[in-house]
C-alpha positions as CSV (number, residue, x, y, z in Angstrom):
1,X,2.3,-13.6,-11.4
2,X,0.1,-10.5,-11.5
3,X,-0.6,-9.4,-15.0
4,X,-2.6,-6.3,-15.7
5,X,-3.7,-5.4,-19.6
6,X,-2.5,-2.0,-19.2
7,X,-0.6,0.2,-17.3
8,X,-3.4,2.5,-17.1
9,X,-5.4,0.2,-15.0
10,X,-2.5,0.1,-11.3
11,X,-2.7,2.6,-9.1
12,X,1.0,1.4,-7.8
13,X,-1.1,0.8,-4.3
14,X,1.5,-1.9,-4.2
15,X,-0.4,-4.8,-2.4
16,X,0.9,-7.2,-4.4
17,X,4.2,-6.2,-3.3
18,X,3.3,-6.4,0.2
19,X,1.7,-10.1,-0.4
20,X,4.3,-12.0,-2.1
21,X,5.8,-14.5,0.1
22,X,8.9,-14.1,-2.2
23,X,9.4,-10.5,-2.4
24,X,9.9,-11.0,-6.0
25,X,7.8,-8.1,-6.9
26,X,9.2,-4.2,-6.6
27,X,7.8,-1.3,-7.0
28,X,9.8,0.4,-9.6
29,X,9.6,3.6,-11.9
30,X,9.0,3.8,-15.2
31,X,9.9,6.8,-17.4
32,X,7.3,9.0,-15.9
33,X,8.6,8.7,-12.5
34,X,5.0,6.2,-11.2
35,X,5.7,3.2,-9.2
36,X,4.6,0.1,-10.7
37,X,5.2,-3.5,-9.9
38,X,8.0,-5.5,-11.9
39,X,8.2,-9.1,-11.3
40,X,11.0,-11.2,-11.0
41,X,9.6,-14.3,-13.2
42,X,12.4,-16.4,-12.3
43,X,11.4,-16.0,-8.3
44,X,7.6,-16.3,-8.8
45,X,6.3,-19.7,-8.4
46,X,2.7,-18.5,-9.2
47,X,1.2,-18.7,-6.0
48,X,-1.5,-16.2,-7.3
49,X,-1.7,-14.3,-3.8
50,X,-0.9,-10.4,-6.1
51,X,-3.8,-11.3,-8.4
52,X,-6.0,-12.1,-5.2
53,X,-5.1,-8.8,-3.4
54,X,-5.4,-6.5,-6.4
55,X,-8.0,-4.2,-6.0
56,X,-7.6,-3.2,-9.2
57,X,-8.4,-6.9,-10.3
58,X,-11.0,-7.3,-7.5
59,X,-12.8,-4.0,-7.6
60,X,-14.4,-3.4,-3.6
61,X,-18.3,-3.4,-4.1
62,X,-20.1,0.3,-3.8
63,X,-21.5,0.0,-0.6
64,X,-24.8,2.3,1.0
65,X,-23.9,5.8,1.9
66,X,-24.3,6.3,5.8
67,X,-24.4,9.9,5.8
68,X,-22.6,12.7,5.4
69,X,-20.9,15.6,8.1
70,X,-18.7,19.1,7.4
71,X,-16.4,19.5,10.5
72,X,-13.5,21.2,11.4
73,X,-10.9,21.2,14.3
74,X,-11.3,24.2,16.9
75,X,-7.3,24.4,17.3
76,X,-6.8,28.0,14.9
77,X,-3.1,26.1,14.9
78,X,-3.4,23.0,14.1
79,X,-6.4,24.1,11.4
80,X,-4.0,26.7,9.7
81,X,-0.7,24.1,9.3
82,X,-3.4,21.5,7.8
83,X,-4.1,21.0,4.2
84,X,-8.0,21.8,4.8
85,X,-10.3,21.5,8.2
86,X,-7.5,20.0,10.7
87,X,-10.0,16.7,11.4
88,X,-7.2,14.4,10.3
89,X,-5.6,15.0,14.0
90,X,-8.5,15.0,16.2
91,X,-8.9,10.9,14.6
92,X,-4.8,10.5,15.1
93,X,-5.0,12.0,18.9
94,X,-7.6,9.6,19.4
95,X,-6.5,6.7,18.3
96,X,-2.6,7.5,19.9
97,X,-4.2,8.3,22.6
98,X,-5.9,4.6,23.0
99,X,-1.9,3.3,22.7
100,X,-2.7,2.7,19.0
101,X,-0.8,4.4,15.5
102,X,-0.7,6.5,13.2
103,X,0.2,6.1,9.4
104,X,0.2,8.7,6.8
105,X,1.9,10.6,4.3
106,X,5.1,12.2,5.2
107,X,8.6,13.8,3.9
108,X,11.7,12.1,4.1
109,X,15.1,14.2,4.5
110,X,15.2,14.1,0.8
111,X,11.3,15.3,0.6
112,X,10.3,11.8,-1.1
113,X,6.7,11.5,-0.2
114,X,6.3,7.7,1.9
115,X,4.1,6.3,4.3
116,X,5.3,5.8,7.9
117,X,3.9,5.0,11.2
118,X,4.1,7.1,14.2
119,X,3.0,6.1,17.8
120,X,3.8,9.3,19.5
121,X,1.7,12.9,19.4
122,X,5.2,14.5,19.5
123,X,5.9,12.9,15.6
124,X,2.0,13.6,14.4
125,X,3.0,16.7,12.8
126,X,5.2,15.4,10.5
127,X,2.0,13.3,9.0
128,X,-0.4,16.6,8.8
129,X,-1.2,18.5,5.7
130,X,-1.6,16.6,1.8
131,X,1.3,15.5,0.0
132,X,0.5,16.1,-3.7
133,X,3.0,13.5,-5.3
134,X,2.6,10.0,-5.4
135,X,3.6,8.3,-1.8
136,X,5.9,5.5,-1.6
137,X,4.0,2.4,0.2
138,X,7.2,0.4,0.9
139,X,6.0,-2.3,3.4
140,X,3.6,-0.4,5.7
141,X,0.5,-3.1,5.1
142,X,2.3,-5.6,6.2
143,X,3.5,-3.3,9.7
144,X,-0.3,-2.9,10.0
145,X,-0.9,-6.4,10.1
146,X,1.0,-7.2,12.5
147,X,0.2,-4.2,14.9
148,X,-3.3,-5.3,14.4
149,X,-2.6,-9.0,15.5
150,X,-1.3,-7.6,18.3
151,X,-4.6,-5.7,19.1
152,X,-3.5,-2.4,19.0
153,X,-5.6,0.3,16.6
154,X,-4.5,1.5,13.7
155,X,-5.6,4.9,12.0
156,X,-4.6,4.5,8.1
157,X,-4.6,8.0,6.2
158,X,-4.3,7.6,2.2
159,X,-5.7,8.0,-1.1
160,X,-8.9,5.8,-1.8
161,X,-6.7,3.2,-4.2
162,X,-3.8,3.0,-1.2
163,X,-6.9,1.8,1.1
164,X,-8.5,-0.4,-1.2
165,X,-4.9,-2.1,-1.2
166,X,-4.3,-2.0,2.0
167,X,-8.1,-3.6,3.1
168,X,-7.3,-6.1,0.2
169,X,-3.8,-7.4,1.1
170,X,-5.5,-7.3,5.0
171,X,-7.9,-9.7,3.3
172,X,-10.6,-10.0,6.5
173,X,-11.6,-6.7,8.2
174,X,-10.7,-5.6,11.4
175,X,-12.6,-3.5,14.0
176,X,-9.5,-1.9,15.3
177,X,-8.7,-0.3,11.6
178,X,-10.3,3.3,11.0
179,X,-9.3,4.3,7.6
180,X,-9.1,8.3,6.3
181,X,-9.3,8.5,2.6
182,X,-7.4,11.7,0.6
183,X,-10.2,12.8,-2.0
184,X,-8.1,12.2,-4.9
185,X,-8.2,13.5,-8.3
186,X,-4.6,11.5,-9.5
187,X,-1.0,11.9,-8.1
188,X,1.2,13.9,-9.3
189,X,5.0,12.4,-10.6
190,X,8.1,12.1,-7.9
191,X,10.0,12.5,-11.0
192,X,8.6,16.2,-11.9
193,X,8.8,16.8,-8.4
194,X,11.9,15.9,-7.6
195,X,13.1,17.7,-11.1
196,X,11.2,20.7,-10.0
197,X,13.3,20.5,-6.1
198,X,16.7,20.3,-8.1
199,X,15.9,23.4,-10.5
200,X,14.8,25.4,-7.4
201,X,18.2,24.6,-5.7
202,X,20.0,25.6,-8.6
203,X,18.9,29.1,-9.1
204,X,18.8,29.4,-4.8
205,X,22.8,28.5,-4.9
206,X,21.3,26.4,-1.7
207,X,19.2,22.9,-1.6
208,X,15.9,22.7,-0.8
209,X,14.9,21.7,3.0
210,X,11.1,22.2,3.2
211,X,7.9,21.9,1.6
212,X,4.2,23.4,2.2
213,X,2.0,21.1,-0.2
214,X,-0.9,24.2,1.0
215,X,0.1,27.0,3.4
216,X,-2.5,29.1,4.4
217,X,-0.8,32.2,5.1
218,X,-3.0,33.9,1.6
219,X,-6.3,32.6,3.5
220,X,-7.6,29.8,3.7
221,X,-9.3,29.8,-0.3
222,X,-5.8,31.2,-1.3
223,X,-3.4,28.4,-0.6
224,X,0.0,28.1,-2.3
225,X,2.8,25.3,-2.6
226,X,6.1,27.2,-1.2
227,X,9.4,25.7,-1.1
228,X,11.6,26.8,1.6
229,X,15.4,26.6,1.7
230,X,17.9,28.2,4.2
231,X,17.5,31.5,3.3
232,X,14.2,32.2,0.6
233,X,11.6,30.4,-0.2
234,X,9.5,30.0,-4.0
235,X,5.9,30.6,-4.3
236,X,3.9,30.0,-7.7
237,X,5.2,33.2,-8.6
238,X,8.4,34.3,-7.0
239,X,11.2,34.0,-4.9
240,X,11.4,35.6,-1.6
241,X,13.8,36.3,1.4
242,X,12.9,34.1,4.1
């Protein structure tokens, strides 16, 4: 059974979800509104397979610096719906291309921030541009494994700890998995975010169906989070007519 000495030290990655032959381990909310395993002791026959895949337990070794590029994508579209330089697509379009998939971030029709896969160019949008709230894993490692037994590529876009997870609970690498880290700096709480979506709805008289984690439409230093329902959308600093 996976014990950690603090809270403080999971990143909810939820590996050891993903790895327990059981599926006595959920990723549940605490008070703050972060995901964090809870084991069902009476289900766990202390294999020991969540302590093996915890990254957090098993800290990945620094490895050498390769080198270093600044890029960005030539599409003036695709660049100005992206959170920064667009480059996250040009990988996607590659690997989809190649009959491989795509997983990322994405809204759900309740804007809950999960990962899903996509295998289609036409549904790559929907993974383009940061999500700054915490991402919902579910049990996308262990769809990865078994698209990469199949021998398909995978592209897998998250923040460094949601990697480390996923290469963990993978256990042996594969050449047919290109990873995209997030530089992260901490996620942000689905519960403030969600509280935040309600409050908005309440003073529009209307819910919320949209969400721009950066839009561009300020320039490209000047980015803002807006929420968009039917009729207005909310910017840092007012509402507007939409």
């Amino acid at each position: 059974m996976i014990e950690l000495s603090s809270k403080q030290n999971c990143t909810g990655c939820s590996a050891c979800a993903n790895i327990c032959p059981r599926g006595c381990i959920k990723m549940t909310a605490d008070e703050e509104g972060f995901l964090y395993p809870k084991v069902n002791e009476e289900m766990c026959m202390d294999c020991g397979l969540c302590e093996n895949v915890c990254p957090m337990l098993h800290k990945p070794q620094q490895h050498e610096l390769l080198a270093v590029y600044g890029a960005k994508n030539n599409d003036d579209a695709v660049r100005f719906t992206s959170s920064s330089g667009g480059m996250f697509t040009l990988f996607a379009e590659a690997i989809l291309k190649q009959g491989g998939v795509v997983v990322g971030a994405a809204l759900d029709e309740q804007l809950n921030v999960q990962h899903v896969l996509v295998d289609s160019l036409a549904d790559l949008p929907k993974l383009r541009g940061s999500k700054y709230v915490q991402s919902k894993i579910g049990k996308i490692y262990s769809e990865v494994r078994q698209i990469l037994r199949a021998g398909r590529k995978v592209l897998f876009s998250g923040t460094p700890c949601q990697i480390a997870g996923l290469k963990k609970y993978l256990v042996k690498p594969s050449e047919n998995l290109l990873t995209v880290d997030v530089v992260c700096h901490g996620v942000p709480s689905p519960k403030i975010y969600q509280k935040h979506l309600r409050e908005l709805a309440q003073e529009a008289g209307e819910p919320v169906v949209q969400v721009n984690f950066r839009d561009k439409a300020k320039g490209w230093k000047q980015g803002e989070t807006l929420f968009f329902t039917e009729h207005q959308h909310f910017g840092a600093s007012k509402r507007q007519e939409t």
